[in-house]
Each structure stands twice: as C-alpha cells, then as structure tokens.
C-alpha positions as a Markdown table, in Angstrom:
| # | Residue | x | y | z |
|---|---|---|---|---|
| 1 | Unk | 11.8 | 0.1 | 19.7 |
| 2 | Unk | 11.2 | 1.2 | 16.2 |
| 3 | Unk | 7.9 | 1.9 | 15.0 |
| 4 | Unk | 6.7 | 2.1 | 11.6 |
| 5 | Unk | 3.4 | 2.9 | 9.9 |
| 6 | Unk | 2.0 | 1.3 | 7.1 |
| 7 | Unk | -0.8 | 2.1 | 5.1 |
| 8 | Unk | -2.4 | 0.1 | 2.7 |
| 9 | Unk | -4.5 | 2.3 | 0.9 |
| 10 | Unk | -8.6 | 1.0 | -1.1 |
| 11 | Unk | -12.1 | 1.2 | -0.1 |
| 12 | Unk | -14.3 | -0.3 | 2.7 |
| 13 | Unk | -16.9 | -2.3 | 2.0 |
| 14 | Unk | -17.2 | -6.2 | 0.7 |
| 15 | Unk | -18.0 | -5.0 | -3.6 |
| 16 | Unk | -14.2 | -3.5 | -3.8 |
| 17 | Unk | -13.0 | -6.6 | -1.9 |
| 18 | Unk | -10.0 | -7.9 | -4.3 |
| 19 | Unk | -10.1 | -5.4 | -7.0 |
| 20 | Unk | -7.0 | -3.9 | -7.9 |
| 21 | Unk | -7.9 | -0.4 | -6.4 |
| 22 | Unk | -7.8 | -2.4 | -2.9 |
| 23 | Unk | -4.6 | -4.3 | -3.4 |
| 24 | Unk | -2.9 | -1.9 | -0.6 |
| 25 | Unk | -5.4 | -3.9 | 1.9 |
| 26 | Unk | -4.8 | -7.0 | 0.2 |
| 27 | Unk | -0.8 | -6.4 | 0.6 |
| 28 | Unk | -2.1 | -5.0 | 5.2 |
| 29 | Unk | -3.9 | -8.3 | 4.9 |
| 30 | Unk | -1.2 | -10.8 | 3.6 |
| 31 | Unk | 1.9 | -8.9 | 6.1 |
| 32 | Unk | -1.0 | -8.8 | 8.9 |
| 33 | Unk | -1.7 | -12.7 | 9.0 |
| 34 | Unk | 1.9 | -13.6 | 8.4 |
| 35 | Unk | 2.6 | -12.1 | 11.7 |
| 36 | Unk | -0.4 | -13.9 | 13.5 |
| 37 | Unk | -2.2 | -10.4 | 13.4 |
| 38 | Unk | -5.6 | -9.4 | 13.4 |
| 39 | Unk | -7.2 | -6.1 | 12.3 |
| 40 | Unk | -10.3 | -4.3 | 14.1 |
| 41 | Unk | -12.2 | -1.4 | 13.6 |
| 42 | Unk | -10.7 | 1.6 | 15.1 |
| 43 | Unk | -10.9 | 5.2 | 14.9 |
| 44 | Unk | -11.2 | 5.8 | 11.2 |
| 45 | Unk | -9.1 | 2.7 | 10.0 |
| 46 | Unk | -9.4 | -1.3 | 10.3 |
| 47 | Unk | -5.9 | -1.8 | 12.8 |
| 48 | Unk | -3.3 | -4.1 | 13.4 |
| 49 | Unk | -0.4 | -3.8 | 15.9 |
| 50 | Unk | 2.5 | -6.2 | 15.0 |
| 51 | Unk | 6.0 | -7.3 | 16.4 |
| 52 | Unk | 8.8 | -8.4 | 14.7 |
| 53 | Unk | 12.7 | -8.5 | 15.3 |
| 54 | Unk | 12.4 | -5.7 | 17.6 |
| 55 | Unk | 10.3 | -3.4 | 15.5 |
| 56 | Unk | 6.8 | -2.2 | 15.9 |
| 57 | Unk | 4.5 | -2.1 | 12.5 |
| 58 | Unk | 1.1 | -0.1 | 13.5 |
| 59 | Unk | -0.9 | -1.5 | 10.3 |
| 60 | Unk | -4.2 | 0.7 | 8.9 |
| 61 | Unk | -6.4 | 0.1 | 6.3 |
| 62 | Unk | -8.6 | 3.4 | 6.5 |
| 63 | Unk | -12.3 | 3.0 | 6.5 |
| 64 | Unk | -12.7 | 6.6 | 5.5 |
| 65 | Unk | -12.8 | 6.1 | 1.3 |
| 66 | Unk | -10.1 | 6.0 | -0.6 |
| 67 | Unk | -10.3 | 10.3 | -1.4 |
| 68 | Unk | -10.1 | 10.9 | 2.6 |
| 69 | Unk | -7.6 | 8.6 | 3.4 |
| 70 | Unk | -5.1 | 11.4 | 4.4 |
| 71 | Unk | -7.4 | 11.6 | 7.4 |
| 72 | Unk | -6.8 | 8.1 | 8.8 |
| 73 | Unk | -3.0 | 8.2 | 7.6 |
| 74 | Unk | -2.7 | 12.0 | 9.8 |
| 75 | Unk | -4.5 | 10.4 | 12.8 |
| 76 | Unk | -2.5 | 7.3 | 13.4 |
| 77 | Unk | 0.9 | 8.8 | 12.4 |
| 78 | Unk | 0.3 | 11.6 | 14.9 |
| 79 | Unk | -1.2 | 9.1 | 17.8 |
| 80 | Unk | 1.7 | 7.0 | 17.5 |
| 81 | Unk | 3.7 | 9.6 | 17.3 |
| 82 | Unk | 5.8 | 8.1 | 14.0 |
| 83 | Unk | 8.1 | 9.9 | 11.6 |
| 84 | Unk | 7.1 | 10.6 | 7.8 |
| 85 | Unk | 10.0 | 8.7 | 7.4 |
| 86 | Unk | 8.7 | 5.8 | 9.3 |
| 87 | Unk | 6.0 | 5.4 | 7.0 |
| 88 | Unk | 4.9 | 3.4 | 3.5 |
| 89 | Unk | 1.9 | 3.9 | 1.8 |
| 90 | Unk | 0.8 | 0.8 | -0.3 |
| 91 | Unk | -0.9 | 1.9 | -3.4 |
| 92 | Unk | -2.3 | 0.7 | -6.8 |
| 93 | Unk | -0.7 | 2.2 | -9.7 |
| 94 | Unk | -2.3 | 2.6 | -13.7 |
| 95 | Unk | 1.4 | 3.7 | -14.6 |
| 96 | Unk | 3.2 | 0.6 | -13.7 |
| 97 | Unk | 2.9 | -2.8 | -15.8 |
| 98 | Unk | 1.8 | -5.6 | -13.7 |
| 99 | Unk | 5.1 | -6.8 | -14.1 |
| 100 | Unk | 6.5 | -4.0 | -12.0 |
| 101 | Unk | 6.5 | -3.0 | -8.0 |
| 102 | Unk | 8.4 | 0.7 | -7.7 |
| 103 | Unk | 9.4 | 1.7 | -4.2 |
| 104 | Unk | 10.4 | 5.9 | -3.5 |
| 105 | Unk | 11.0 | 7.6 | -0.5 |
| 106 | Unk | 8.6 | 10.6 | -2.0 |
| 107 | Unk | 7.3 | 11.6 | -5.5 |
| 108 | Unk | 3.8 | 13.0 | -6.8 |
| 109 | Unk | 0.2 | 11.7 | -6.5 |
| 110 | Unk | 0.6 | 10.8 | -9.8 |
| 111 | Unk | -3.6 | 11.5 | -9.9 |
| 112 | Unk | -4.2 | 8.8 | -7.2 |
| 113 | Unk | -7.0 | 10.1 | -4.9 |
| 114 | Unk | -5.7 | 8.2 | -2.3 |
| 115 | Unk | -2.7 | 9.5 | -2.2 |
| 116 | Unk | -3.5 | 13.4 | -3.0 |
| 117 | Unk | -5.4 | 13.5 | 0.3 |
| 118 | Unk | -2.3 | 12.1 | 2.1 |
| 119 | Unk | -0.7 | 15.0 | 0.3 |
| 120 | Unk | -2.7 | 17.6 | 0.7 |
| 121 | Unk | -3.3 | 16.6 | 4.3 |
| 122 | Unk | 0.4 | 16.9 | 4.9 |
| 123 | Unk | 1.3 | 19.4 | 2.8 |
| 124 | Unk | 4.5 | 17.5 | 1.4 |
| 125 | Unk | 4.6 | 14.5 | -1.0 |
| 126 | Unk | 8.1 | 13.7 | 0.4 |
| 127 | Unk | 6.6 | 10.5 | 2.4 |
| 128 | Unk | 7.5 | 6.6 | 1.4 |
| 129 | Unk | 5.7 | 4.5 | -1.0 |
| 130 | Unk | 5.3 | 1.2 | -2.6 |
| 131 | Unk | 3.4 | 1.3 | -6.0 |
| 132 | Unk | 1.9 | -2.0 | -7.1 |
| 133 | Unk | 1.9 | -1.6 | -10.9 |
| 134 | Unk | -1.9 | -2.7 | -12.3 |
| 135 | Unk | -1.4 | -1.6 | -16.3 |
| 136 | Unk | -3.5 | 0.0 | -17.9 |
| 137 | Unk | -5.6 | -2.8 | -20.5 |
| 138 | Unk | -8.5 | -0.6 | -20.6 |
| 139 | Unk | -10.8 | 0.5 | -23.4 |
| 140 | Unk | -11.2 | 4.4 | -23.7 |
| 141 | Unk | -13.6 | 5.6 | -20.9 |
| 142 | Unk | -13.1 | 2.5 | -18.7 |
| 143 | Unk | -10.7 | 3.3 | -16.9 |
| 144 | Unk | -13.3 | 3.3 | -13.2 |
| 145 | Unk | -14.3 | -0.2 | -14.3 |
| 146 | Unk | -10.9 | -1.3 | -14.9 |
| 147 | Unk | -9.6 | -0.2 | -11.4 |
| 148 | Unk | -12.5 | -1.1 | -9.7 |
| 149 | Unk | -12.7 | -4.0 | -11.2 |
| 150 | Unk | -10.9 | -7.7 | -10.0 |
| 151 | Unk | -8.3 | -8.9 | -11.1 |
| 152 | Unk | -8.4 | -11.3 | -14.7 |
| 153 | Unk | -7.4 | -15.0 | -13.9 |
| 154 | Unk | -4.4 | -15.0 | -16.0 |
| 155 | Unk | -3.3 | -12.0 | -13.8 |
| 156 | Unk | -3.8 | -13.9 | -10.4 |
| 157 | Unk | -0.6 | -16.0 | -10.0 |
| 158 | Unk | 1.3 | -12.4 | -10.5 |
| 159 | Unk | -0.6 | -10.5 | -8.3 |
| 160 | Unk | -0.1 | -13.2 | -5.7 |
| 161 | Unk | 4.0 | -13.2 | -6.2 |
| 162 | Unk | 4.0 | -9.8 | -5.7 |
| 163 | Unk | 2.0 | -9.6 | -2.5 |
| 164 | Unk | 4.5 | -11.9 | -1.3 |
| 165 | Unk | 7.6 | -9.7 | -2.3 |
| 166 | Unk | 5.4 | -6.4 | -1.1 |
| 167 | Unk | 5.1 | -8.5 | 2.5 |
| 168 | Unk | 9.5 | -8.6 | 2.2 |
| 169 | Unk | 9.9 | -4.9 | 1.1 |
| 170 | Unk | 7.7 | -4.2 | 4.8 |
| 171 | Unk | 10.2 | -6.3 | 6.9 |
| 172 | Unk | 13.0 | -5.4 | 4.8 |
| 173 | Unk | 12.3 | -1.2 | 4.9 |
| 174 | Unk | 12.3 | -1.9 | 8.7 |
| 175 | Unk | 15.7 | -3.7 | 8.5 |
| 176 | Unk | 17.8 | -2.5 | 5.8 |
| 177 | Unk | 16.2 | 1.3 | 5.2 |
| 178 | Unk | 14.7 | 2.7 | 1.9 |
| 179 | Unk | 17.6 | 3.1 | 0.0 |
| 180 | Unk | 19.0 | -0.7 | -0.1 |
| 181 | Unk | 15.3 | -2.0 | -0.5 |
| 182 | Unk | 15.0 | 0.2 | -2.8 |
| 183 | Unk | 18.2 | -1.1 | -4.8 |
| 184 | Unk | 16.6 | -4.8 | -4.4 |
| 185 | Unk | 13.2 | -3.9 | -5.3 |
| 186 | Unk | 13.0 | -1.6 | -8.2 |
| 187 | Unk | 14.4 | -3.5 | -11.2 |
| 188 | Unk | 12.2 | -7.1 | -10.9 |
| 189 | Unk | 10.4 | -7.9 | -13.3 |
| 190 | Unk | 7.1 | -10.6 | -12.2 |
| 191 | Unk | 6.1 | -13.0 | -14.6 |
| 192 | Unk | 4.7 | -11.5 | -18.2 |
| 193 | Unk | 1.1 | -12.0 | -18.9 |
C-alpha cells in the first residue's frame, strides 16, 4: 500500500489560526475531516493517519514553528519510512496572486522559512510542493502583518475554492502522479477579487 506524506506547513497556537501564513493547516484540516480523520498531538506535529482507494496519507501539521518545521517534516518521513517523492508540502506563497495555486515536484525556498528548514534539513530542495498564492496587497514594511494577518472578507469565498481544489490535488497526486496533476492544476485561475 502506498504511503504519502503531507505537510501542511504554519504556526501552532490559536492567534495564527486562519491567517494566510497557516493556510497549509487549513488545507491538513479540510483533506483530514473529509476523510473522517482526526489529528492529535504527536511527536513534534499534530497527526492524522488516513485511508483512501488503497493509499496511505500520514498528515502533519508541525507544532515546532514555522522556521523548524524541517524537523517535524525529517521525523515523520524517516518513521514512516516514505520517499521524498512521496511527499507535498502545503505552503503560503507572497509570489502567487490569490487567484493562483502552482504545484512542482521541487524548486527554491523562495524566502519561505518554512520551507528553507525543510531544505536545509534535507539538503536538496528537489521535494513536492503545493503553493497557495496569498498576493502581496501590502503597504511597504508590512509585509509580517499582512502574512500573519487573516484573510479580508472579500478574499474568503476564494480562499475557500481553493482549499477545496488543494484537497483534489492530494487525492489526485496519489492517483494520477505529479506530472498530470500538475498539467490539471497549474493554469486555473480562482475567482478575481
């Protein structure tokens, strides 16, 4: 049987509940109780174990901080022994439009903290990826506030489509493989704001 990690990547801790740094447990969440999961505090992540069409998804959301989160990502892909390549990290990205969702198989940091710790932790960027675009509608110096910050009401029905399409891109990885997700994936567009 298959097994796949993912990693939604943000902070523990109920003030960065729902912000957009934290949509990679909003996305853990959303798959988690579609499959009648439930997360609970293990060694240095929140995890959930779920089963579907023959696959197994070992879910983490890592309770270590968002800049030591290669820790929790090291430690459960060793434990349950999973390839790289049996991975996806879900991740917010400033770079991206709202309107966008970009799935790779590897690619930079891109200055994420979350994600250079995963990199430096493994010593290769070359692991899988979904990017959930946030924009960047920030005044000069806010950039913290922005991230940290929730999402604006007008952004909310977006941000809900694409966790439901980021939920699809988890089963479908797991069925159809990077590349032909990818292929479906990449170009939509969500609603403009």
């Amino acid at each position: 049987m298959s097994k796949f990690l993912i990693t939604g990547l943000g902070n523990p801790g109920t003030e960065y509940r729902h912000t957009r740094h934290n949509i990679g447990f909003d996305v853990a969440d959303a798959f988690v109780q579609k499959h009648a999961g439930v997360f609970s505090q293990d060694r240095l992540a929140e995890v959930a174990e779920i089963k579907w069409k023959g696959k197994i998804f070992i879910c983490i959301k890592p309770s270590t901080y968002m800049n030591l989160s290669g820790k929790a990502f090291r430690f459960w892909m060793d434990k349950e022994k999973i390839p790289l390549d049996h991975t996806l990290t879900i991740v917010d990205d400033l770079a991206l439009p709202l309107s966008k969702l970009r799935l790779r198989t590897g690619g930079s940091h891109g200055g994420h903290n979350g994600l250079f710790d995963i990199q430096n932790i493994l010593g290769t960027d070359k692991y899988p990826k979904l990017r959930f675009g946030i924009g960047n509608h920030f005044p000069k110096g806010m950039q913290v506030n922005y991230v940290l910050g929730k999402w604006f009401p007008e952004e909310q029905a977006i941000v809900r489509e694409k966790i439901e399409k980021c939920i699809e891109v988890i089963e479908n990885v797991a069925v159809m493989g990077f590349e032909r997700t990818m292929s479906t994936v990449n170009n939509l567009v969500f609603g403009e704001v």
